[in-house]
Every structure is written in structure tokens, then in C-alpha cells.
BAFI-3210 file (N, C-alpha, C; in Angstrom, 3 decimals, decimal comma, padded with zeros to 6 digits):
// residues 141
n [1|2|3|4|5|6|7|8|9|10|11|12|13|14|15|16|17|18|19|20|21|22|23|24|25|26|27|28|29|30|31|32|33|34|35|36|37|38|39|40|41|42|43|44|45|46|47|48|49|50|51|52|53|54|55|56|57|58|59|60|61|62|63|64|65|66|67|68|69|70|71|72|73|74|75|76|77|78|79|80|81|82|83|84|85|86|87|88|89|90|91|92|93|94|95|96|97|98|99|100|101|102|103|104|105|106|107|108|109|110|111|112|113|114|115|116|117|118|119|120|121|122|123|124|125|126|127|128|129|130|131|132|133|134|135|136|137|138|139|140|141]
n.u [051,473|050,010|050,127|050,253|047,687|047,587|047,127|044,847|046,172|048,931|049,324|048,941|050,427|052,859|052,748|053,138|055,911|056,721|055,583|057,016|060,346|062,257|063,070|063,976|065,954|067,577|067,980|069,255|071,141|072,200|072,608|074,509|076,716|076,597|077,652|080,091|081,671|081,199|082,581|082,079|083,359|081,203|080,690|079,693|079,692|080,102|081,447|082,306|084,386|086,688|085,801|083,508|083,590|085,984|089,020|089,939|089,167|088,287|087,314|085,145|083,279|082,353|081,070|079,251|077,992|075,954|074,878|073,209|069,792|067,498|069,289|069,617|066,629|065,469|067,253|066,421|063,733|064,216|065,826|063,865|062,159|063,580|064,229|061,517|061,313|063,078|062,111|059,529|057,708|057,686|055,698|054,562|056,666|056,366|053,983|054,647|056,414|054,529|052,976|053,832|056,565|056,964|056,787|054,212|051,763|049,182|047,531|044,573|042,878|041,818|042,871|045,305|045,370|044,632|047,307|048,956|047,634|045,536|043,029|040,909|040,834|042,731|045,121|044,455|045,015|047,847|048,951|048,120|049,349|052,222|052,320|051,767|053,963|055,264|055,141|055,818|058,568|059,457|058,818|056,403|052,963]
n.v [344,429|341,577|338,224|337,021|335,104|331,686|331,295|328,930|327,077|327,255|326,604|323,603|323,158|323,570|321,942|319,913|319,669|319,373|316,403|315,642|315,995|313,948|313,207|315,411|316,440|314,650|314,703|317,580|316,504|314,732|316,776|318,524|316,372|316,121|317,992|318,833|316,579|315,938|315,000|315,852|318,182|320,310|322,209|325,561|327,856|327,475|327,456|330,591|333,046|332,882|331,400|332,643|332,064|330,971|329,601|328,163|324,658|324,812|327,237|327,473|325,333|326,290|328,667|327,223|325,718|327,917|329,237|327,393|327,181|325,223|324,274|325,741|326,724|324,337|323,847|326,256|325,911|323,353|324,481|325,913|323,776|322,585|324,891|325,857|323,010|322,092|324,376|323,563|322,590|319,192|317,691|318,436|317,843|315,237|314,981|315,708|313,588|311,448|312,256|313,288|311,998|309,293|305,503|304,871|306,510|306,858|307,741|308,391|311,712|311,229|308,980|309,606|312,185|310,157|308,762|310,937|311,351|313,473|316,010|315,616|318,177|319,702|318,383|318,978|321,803|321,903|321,269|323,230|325,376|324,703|324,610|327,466|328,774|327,803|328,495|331,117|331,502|330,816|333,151|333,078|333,458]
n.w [076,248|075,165|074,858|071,614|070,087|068,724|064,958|063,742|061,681|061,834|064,362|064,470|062,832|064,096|066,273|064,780|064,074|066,922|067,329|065,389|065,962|066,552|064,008|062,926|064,090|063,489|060,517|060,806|061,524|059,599|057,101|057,864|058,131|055,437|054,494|055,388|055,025|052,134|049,010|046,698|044,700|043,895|041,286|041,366|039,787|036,382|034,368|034,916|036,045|038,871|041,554|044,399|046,605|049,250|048,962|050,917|052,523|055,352|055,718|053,765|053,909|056,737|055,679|053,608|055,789|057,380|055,121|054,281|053,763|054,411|056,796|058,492|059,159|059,961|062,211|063,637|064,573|065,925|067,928|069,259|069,869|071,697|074,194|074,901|075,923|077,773|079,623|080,508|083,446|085,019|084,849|082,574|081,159|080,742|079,607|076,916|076,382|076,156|074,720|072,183|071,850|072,641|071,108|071,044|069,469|070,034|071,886|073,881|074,178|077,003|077,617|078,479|079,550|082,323|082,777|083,156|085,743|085,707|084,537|081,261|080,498|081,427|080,645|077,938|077,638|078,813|076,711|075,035|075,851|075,374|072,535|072,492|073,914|072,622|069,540|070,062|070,621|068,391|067,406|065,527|064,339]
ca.u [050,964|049,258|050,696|049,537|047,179|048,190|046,032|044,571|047,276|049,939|049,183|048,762|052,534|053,921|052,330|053,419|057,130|056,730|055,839|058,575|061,522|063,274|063,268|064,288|067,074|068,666|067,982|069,963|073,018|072,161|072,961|075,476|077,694|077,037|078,036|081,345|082,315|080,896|083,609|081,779|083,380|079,776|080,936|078,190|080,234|080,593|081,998|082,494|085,673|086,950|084,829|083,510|083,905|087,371|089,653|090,095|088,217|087,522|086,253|084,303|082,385|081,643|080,149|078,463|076,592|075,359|074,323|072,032|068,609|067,371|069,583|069,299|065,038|065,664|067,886|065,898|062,926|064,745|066,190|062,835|061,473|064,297|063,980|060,587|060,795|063,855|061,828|058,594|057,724|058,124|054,087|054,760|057,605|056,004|052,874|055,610|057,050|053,789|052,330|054,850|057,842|056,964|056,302|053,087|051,194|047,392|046,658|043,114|042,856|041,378|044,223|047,183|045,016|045,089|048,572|048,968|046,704|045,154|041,709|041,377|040,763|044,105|046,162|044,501|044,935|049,111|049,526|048,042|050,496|053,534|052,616|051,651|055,400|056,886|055,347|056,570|059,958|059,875|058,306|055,218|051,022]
ca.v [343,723|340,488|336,818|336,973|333,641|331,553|330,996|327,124|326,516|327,655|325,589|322,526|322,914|323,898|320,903|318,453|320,056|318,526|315,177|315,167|316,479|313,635|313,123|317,090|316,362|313,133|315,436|318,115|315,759|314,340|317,639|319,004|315,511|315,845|319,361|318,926|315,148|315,435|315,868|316,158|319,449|321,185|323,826|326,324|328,940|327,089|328,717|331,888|333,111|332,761|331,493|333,752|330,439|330,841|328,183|326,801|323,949|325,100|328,335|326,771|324,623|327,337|329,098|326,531|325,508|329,213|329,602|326,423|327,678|324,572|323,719|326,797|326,237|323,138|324,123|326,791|324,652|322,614|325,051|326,306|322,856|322,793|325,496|325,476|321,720|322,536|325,346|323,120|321,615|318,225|317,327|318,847|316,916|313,885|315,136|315,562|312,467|310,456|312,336|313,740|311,263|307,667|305,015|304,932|308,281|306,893|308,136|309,349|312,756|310,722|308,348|310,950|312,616|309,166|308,390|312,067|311,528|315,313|316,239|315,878|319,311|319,944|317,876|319,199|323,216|322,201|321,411|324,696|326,328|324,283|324,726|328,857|328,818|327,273|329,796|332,926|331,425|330,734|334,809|332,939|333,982]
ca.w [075,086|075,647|073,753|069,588|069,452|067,240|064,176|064,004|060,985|062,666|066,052|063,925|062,046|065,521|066,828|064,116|064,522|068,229|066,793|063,855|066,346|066,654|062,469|062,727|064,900|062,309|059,255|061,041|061,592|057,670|055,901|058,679|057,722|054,109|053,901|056,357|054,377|050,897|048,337|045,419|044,202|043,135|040,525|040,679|038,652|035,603|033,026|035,141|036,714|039,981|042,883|045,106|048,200|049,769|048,733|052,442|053,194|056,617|055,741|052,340|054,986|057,731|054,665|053,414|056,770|058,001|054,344|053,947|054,354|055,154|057,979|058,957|059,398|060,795|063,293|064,191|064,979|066,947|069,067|069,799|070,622|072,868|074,927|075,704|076,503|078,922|080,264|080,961|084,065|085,023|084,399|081,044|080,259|080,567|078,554|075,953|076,071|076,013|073,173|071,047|071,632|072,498|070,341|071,042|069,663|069,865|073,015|073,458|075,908|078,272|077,969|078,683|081,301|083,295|082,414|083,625|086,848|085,518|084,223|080,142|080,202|081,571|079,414|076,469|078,640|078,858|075,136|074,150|076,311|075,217|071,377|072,191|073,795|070,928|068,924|070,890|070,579|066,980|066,309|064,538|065,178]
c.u [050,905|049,791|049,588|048,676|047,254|046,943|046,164|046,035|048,383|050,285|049,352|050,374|053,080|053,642|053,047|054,792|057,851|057,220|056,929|060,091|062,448|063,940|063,976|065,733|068,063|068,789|068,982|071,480|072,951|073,073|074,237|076,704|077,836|077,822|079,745|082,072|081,380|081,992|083,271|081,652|082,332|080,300|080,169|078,891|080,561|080,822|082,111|084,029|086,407|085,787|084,886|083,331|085,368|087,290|089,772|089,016|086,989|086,699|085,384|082,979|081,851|080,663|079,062|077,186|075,941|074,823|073,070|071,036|067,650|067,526|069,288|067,479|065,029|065,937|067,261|064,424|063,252|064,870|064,837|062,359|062,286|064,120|062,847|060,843|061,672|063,215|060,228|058,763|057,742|057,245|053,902|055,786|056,991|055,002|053,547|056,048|056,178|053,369|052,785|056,046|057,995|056,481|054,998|051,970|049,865|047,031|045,852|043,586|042,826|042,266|045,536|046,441|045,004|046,157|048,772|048,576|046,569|043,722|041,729|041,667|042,253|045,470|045,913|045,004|047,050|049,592|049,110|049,217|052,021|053,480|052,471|053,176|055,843|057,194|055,887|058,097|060,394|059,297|056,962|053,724|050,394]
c.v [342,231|339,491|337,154|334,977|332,843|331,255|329,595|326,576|326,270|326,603|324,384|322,265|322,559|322,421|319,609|318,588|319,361|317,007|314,706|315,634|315,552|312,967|314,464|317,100|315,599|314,059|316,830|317,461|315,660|315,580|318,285|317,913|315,742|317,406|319,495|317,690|315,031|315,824|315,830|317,410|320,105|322,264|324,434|327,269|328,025|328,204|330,236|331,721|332,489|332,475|332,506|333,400|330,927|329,441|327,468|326,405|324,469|326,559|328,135|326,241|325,470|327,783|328,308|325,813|326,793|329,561|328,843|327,004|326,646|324,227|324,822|326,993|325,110|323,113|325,394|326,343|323,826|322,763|325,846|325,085|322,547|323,138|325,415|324,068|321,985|323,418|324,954|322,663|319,964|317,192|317,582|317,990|315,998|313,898|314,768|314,363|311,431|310,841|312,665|312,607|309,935|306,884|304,877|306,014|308,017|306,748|309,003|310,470|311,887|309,653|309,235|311,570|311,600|308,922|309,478|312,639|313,405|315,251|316,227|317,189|320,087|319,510|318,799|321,786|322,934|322,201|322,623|325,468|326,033|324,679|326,737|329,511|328,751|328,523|331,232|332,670|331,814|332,129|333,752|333,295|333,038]
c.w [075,405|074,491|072,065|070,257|068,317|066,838|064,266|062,829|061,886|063,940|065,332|063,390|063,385|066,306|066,098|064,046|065,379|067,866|065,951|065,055|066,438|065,001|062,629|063,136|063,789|061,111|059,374|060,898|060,019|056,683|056,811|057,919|056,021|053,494|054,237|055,344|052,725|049,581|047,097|045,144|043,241|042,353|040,300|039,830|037,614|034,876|032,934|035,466|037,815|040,745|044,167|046,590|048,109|049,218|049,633|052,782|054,082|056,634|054,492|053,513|055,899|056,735|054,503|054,862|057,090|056,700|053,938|054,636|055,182|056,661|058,971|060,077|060,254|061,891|064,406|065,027|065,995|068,370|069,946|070,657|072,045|074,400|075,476|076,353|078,170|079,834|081,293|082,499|084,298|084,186|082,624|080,425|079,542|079,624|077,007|075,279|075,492|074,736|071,862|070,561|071,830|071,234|070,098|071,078|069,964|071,290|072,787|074,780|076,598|078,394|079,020|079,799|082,341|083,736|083,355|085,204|087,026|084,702|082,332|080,066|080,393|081,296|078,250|077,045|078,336|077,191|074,799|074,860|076,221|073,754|071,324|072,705|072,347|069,730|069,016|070,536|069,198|065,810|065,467|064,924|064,362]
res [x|x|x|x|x|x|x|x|x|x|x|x|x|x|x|x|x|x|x|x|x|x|x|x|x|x|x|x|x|x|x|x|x|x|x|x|x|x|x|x|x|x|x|x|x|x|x|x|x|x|x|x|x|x|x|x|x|x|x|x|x|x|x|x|x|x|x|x|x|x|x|x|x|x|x|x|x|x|x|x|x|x|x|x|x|x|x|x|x|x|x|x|x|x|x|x|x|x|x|x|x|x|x|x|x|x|x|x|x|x|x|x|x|x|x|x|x|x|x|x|x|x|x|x|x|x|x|x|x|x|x|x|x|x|x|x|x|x|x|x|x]
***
């Protein structure tokens, strides 16, 4: 069975994922710290019985992170962008770096293929195959 293609949506999220990762990454720590150091005792059972959270801290908190759906999404995302990136070649890295992760995103193809010393066609040839990774990782079509 041959790779799912992703649909154009799909490629486009997965793509803007890329671009947002290192916001993805801070927003991970963000809710990780506020969940581990926030002591504003949230009573979601009001006016029920007993909570159905252990009383210890440390197992209140385990709970509470593996249950956030968010971080959960987030973190999963991440770990995708991860892996593939770790798994790229070197030529790919750098594609990465120039177009996804520097300050400077307004490179044209024909920029990044110079930068790249590679053909546009084969800049714009490695991003499809870094965002059709991503997707395989992350189960999406």
C-alpha cells in the first residue's frame, strides 16, 4: 500500500504547523507550567461530593497533564515535527531552517533554491516530502 496524499488542506495546516513550531514548543511549556504551578484550586464539582482527582498533588498533576487535550495536540504535533526533522537530511535541514525557522520567511523559491545551491523545482520537490512525512507521522491524509 502506497503513501495516502495528502489533501491541499491538510498540506497547508501541516505546513503552517512547521512555521508555528517554535510558538508550539513555548505554548507547550505555557500550559505544562501552569498546570504543574497554578494553585488556583479550580472546583469543578461544585456542590457535588467528593472529587473524583486524588488528593495528592503529584498524582492531581500527572492527571491533569495526560488529560489536557490541548497539550496533548500540541505535543503531539511537535513530536511529529520532531522526528521527521531529526530524520531529514542535512540539505533538508537547512531548507527547514531557511523557510520555516529563520527570521526571515520571505524567501521566494528561487531564493531558497540559491541559498540551497538546488534547482527551484527541488526545493519546492523536498518540502512536499517533508510536509507528506509529517503527515504519515501525525496518521493525517
Amino acid at each position: 500500500m502506497g503513501a495516502i496524499k495528502l489533501t491541499k488542506p491538510t498540506f497547508k495546516h501541516i505546513e503552517a504547523e512547521w512555521f508555528a513550531y517554535h510558538d508550539t514548543v513555548t505554548e507547550i511549556k505555557r500550559i505544562r507550567e501552569h498546570i504543574m504551578f497554578c494553585t488556583d484550586n479550580e472546583d469543578e464539582n461544585v456542590g457535588g461530593g467528593r472529587s473524583s482527582l486524588p488528593s495528592a498533588p503529584t498524582e492531581t498533576i500527572a492527571i491533569r497533564l495526560t488529560m489536557n487535550k490541548k497539550l496533548k495536540y500540541l505535543e503531539e504535533i511537535a513530536e511529529a515535527i520532531e522526528k521527521v526533522f531529526n530524520a531529514l537530511p542535512d540539505d533538508y535541514k537547512k531548507l527547514v531552517r531557511l523557510r520555516y525557522w529563520s527570521a526571515k520567511k520571505d524567501y521566494t523559491w528561487d531564493g531558497l533554491a540559491k541559498k540551497l545551491n538546488v534547482g527551484r523545482r527541488t526545493a519546492i520537490r523536498w518540502r512536499d516530502e517533508i510536509m507528506q512525512a509529517t503527515g504519515e507521522v501525525l496518521g493525517w491524509r
